[in-house]
C-alpha positions as CSV (number, residue, x, y, z in Angstrom):
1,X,-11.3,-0.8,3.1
2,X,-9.2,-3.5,2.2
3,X,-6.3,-3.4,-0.4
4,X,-5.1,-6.0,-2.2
5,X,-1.9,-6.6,-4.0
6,X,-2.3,-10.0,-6.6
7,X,1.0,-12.4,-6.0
8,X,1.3,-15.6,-8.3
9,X,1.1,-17.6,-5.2
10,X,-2.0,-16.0,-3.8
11,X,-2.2,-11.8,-2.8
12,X,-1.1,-9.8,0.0
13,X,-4.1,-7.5,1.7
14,X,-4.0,-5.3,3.8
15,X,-6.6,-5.2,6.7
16,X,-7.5,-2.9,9.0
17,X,-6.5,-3.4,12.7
18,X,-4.5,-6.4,11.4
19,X,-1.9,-5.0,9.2
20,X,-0.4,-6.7,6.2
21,X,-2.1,-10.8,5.6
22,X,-0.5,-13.1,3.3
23,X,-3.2,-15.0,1.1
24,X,-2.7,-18.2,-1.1
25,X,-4.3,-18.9,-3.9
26,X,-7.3,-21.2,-2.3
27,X,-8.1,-18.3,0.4
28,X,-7.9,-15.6,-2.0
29,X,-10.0,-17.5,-4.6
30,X,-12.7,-17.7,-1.7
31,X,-12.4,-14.4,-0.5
32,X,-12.5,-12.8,-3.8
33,X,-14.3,-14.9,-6.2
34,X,-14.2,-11.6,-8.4
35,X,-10.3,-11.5,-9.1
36,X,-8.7,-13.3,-12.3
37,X,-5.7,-15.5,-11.8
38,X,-3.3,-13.5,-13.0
39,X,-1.5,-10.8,-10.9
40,X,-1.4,-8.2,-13.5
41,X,-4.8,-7.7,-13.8
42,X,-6.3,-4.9,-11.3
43,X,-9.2,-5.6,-9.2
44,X,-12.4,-4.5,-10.3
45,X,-13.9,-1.8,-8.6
46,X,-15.7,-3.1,-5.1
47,X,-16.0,0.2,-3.0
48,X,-18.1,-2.2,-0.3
49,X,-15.3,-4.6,0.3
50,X,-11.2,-3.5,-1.9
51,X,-10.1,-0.4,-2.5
52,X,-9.5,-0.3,-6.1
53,X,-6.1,1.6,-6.7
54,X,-5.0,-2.4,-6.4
55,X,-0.8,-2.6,-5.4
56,X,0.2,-4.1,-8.7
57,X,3.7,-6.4,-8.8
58,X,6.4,-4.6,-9.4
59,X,4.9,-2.1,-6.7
60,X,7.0,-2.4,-3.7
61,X,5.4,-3.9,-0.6
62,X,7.3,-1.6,1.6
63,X,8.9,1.8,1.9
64,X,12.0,2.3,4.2
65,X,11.5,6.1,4.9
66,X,14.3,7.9,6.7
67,X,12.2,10.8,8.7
68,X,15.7,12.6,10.0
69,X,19.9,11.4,9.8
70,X,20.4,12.9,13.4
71,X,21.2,10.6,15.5
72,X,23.1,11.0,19.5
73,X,23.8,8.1,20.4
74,X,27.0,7.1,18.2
75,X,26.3,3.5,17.8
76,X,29.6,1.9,16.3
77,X,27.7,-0.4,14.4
78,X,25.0,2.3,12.4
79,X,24.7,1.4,9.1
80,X,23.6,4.8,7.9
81,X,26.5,6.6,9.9
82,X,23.9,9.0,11.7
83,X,25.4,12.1,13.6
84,X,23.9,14.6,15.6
85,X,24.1,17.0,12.6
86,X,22.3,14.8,10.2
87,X,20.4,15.9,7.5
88,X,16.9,16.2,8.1
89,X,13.9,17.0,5.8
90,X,11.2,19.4,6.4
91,X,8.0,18.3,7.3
92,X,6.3,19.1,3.6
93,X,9.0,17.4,2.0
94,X,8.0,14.2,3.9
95,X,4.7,14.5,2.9
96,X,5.7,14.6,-0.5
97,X,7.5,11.5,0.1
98,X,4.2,10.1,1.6
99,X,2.2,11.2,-1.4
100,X,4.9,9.2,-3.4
101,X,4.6,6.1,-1.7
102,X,0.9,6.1,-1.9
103,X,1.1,6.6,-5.6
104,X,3.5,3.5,-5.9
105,X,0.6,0.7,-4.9
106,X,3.1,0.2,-1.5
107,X,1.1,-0.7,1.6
108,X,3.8,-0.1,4.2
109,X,6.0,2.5,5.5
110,X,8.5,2.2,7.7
111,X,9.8,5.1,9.5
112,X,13.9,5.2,10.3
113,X,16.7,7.3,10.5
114,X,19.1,8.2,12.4
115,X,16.2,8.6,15.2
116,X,13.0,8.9,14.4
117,X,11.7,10.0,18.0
118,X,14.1,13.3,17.5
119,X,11.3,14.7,15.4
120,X,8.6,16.3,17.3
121,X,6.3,16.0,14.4
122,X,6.4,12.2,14.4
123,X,3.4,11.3,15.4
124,X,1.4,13.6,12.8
125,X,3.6,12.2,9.9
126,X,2.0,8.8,11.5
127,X,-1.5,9.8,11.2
128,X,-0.6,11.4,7.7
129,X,0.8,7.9,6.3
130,X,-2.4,6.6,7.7
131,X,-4.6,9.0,5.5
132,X,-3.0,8.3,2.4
133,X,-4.3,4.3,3.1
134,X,-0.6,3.3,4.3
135,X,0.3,1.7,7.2
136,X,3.1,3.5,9.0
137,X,5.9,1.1,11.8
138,X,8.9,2.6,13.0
139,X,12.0,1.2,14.3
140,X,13.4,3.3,17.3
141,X,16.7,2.8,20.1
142,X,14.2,3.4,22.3
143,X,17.1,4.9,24.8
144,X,16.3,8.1,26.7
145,X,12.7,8.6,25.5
146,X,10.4,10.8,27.5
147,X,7.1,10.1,28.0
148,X,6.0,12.6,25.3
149,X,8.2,10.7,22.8
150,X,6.7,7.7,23.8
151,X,3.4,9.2,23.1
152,X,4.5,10.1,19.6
153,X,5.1,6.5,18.9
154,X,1.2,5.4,19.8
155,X,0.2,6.7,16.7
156,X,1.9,3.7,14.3
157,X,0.5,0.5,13.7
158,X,3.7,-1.5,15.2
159,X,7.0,-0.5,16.9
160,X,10.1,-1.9,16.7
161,X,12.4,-1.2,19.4
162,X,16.7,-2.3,18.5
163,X,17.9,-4.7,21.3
164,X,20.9,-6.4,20.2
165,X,21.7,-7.4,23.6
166,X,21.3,-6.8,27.6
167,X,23.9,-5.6,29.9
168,X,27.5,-6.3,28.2
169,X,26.7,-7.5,25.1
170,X,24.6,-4.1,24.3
171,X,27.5,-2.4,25.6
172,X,30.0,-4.3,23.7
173,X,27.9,-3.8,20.7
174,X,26.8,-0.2,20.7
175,X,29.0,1.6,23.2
176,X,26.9,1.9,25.8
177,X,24.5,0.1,28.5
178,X,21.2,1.4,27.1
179,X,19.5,-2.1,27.3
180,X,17.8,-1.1,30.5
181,X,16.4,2.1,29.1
182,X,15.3,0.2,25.6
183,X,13.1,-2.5,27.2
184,X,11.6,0.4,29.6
185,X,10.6,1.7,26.6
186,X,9.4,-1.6,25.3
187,X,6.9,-1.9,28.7
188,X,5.7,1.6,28.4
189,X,4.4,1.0,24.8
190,X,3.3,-2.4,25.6
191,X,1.1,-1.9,28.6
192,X,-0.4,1.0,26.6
193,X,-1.3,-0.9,23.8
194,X,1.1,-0.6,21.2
195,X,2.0,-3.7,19.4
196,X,5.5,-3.5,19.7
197,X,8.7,-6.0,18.7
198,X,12.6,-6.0,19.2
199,X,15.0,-5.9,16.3
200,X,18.1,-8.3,17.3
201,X,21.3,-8.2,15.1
202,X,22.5,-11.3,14.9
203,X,26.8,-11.4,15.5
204,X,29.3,-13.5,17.2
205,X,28.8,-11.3,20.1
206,X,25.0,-11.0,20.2
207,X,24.6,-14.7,18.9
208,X,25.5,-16.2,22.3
209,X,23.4,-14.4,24.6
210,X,20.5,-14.4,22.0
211,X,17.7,-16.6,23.9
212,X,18.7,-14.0,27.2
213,X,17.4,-11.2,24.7
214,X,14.5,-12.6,23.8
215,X,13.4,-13.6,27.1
216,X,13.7,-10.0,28.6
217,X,12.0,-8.8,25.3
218,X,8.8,-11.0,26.1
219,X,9.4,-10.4,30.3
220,X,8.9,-6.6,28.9
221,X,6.0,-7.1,26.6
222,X,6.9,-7.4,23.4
223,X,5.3,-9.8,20.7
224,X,7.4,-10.4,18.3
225,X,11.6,-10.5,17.2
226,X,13.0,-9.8,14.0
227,X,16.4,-11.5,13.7
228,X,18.4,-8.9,11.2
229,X,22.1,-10.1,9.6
230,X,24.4,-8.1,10.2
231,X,25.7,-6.4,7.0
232,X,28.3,-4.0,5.7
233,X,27.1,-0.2,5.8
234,X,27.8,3.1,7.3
235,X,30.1,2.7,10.0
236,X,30.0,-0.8,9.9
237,X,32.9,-0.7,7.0
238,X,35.2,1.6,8.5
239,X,34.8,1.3,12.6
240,X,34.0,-2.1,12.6
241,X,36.3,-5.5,11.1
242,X,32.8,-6.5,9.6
243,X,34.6,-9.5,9.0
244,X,35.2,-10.3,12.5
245,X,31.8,-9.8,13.9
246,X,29.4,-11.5,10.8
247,X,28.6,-14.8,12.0
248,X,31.0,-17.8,11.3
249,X,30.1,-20.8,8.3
250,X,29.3,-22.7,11.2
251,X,26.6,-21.0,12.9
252,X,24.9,-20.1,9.8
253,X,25.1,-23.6,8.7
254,X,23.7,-24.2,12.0
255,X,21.1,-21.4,12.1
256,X,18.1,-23.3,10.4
257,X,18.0,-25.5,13.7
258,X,18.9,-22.4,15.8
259,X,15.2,-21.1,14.2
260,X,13.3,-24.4,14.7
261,X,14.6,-24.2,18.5
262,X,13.4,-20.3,19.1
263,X,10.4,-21.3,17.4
264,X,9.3,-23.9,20.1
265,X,10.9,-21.8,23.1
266,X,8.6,-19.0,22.2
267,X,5.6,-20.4,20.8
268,X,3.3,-18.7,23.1
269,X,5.1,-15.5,23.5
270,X,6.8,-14.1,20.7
271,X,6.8,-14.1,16.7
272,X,10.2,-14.9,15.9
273,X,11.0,-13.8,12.4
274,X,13.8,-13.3,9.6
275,X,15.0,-10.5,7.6
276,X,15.3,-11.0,4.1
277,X,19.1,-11.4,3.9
278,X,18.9,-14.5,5.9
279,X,16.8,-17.1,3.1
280,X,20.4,-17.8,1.3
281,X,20.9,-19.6,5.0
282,X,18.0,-21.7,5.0
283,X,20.0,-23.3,1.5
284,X,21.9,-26.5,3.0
285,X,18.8,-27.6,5.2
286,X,17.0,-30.8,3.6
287,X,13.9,-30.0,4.8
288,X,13.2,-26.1,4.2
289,X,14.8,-26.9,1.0
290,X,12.8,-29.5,-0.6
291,X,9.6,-27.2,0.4
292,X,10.3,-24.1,-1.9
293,X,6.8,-24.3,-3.1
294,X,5.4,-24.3,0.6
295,X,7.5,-21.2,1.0
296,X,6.5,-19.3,-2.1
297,X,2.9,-20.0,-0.7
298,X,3.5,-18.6,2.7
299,X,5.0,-15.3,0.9
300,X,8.8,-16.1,2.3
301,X,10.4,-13.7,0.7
302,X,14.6,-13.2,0.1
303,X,16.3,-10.3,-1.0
304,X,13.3,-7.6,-1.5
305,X,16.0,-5.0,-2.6
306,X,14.4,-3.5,-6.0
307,X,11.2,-5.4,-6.5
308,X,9.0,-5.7,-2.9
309,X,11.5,-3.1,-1.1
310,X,12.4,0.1,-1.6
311,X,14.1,3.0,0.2
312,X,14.4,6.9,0.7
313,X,16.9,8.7,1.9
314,X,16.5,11.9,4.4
315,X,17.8,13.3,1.2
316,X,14.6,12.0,-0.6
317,X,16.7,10.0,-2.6
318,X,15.6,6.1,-3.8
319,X,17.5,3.1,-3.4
320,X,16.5,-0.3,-4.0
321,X,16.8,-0.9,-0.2
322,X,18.5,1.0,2.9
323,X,21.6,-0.9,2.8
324,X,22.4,0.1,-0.4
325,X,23.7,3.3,-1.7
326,X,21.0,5.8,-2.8
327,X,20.7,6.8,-6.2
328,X,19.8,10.3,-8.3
329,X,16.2,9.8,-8.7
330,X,14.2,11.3,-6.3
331,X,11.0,9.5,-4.7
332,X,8.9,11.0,-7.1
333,X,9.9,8.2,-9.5
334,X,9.2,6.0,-7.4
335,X,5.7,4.5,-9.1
336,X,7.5,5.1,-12.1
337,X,10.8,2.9,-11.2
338,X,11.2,-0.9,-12.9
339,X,11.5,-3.5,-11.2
340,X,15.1,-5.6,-10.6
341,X,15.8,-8.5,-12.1
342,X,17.7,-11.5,-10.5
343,X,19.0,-13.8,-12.7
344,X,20.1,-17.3,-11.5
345,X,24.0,-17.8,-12.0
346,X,26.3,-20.2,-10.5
347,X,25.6,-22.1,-7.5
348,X,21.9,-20.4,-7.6
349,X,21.4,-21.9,-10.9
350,X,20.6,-25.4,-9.6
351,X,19.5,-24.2,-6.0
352,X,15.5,-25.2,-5.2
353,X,15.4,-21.7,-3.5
354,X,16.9,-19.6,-6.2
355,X,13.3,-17.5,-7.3
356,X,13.0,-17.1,-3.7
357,X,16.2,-16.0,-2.4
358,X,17.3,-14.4,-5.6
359,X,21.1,-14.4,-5.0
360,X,21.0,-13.4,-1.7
361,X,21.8,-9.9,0.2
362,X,23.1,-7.6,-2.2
363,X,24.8,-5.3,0.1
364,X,26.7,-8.5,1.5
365,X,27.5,-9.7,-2.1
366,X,28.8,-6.2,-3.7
367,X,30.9,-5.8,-0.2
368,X,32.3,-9.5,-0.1
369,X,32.3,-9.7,-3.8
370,X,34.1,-7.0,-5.3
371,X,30.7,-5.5,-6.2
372,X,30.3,-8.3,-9.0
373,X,27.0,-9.0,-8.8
374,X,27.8,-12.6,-7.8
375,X,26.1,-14.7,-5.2
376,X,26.1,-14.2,-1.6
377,X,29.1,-15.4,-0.8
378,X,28.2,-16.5,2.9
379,X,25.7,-18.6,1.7
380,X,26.3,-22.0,2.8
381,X,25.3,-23.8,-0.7
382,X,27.9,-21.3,-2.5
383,X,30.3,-22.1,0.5
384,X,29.7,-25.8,-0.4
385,X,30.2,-25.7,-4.0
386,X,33.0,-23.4,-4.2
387,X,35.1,-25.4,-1.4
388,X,34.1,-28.7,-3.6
389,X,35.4,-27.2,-6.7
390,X,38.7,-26.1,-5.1
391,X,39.3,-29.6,-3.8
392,X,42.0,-31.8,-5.8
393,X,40.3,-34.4,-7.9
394,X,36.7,-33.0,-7.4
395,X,34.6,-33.1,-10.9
396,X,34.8,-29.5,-12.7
């Protein structure tokens, strides 16, 4: 079965044995001859070829899932604070949760924590997601994992292993040298079949050794880095100067080159992606900026907090995404929940990539400022404009 969620741009589908596909409107047109132009219309039936319960906008995309909040390894830089005595749902309540998440029209589920390999049930709650037509990744440290953890971890349909660095940088970074034992981990899985990838916070101490990083991550197997900003959260705000280690105007003035130039290194060997949090970045380059309708088509998306993305706590608690406090409502409402808004104010009023970016990282903006609701701050456009209108005899 394929499912389809309808996008204004094209659809999203989900595919069997090649996860989740970004369509535009020519392909989908093809593909589906069947399918109105308009996303809010469902799908007809077609039993042969879509499953019907169609992911209709606002349905989130994806489901951050926190399977447990225990956590050993003490990471200074955790953004959900995990401690060994975490909370940690039961195995019922999570598939409740999964139940949930199927309901919404989601098509992803991404399994986190604290650790996720801590749970001896992992890889059944893997199989479950897969039942209930979703399709289950999980993002792991990868540190001190037997081979019966490993194991558990052959059951998702991608694995994400956190390498923010190798040697002293991950040290420097976490609090301890578990670089080695992370891209064992990453060889294991890979020689076994898994498709698996590295999540890299990007810093001022992990942005210097960066291409090092990626080239053990594809020496070990891996296919594919997601580049994640680093943002204010758990420990992060009170054991960390967050302030000190975010990247400086420069670099992510800089960093649209940066991704051209990992692009072309690793052509052949790895996928090098963005999270969310980083579109406001892309703002000051001429290029990427004047092609907001070639981005919309390729389904670039920005800050997925509330309308693609949504979270649950290990207290089964939503949030618009993990980064973000959770709220009351439990996941049952989470078919039920609205979608957020993003109105365009300020400097995103007049920016080309406003409906994509859509103000930027939230958790960045209500931490840098004072929980307004104003743009991203660190956005290189906002940057600009504010420094212009501070400037003596600059037009007001």
């Amino acid at each position: 079965m394929i499912r389809v969620r309808l996008e204004p741009w094209g659809a999203w589908a989900r595919v069997p044995e090649h996860g989740l596909v970004a369509i535009d409107l020519e392909a989908r047109n093809a593909l589906f001859p069947q399918v109105a132009a308009t996303p809010e219309r469902p799908l007809p039936p077609s039993p042969s070829l879509v499953d019907a319960r169609l992911a209709l906008a606002p349905a989130p995309l994806e489901v951050h899932l926190a399977v447990t909040g225990r956590c050993g390894t003490g990471c200074p830089s955790c953004y959900l604070d995990a401690t060994p005595e975490g909370a940690e749902p039961t195995f019922d309540e999570l598939l409740r949760a999964l139940d949930a998440i199927a309901r919404s029209g989601a098509f992803v589920v991404a399994f986190g924590g604290g650790e996720p390999t801590l749970r001896s049930d992992l890889g059944e709650l893997a199989r479950e997601a897969k039942a209930r037509g979703l399709s289950p990744v999980v993002t792991t440290s990868g540190l001190l994992l037997s081979t019966e953890k490993r194991a558990r971890l052959r059951d998702f349909d991608g694995v994400n292993v956190s390498l923010d660095g190798v040697g002293e940088t991950y040290a420097r970074l976490r609090g301890l040298d578990g670089a080695a034992d992370a891209l064992d981990t990453i060889r294991a899985l890979a020689s076994g079949g898994t498709s698996v990838g590295v999540n890299v916070v990007l810093t001022r101490t992990t942005l210097p050794s960066l291409t090092t990083t990626l080239d053990a991550a594809a020496s070990a197997g891996a296919n594919r880095a997601q580049l994640l900003r680093f943002k204010p959260g758990g420990r992060v705000r009170t054991r960390i100067d967050y302030l000190a280690q975010r990247l400086d105007p420069q670099a992510v003035l800089d960093f649209p080159d940066l991704l051209r130039a990992l692009t072309r290194r690793y052509r052949d060997r790895l996928s090098i992606r963005i999270d969310c949090a980083m579109v406001p970045w892309l703002s000051e380059d001429a290029e990427l900026a004047s092609r907001a309708d070639d981005l919309k088509r390729l389904g670039v998306l920005g800050c997925e907090a509330g309308r693609h993305l949504a979270a649950v706590s290990s207290r089964g608690r939503l949030s618009p995404c993990s980064f973000l406090p959770d709220t009351p409502a439990p996941v049952e409402g989470l078919a039920d929940r609205p979608a957020e808004s993003h109105a365009a104010t300020g400097a995103c009023a007049t920016c080309t990539l406003s409906e994509i970016c859509r103000g930027g990282c939230r958790a960045v903006s209500d931490a840098t400022t004072a929980g307004t609701g104003g743009p991203d701050a660190e956005c290189p456009r906002v940057r600009r404009l504010a420094r212009q209108k501070d400037e003596p005899g600059a037009a007001r």
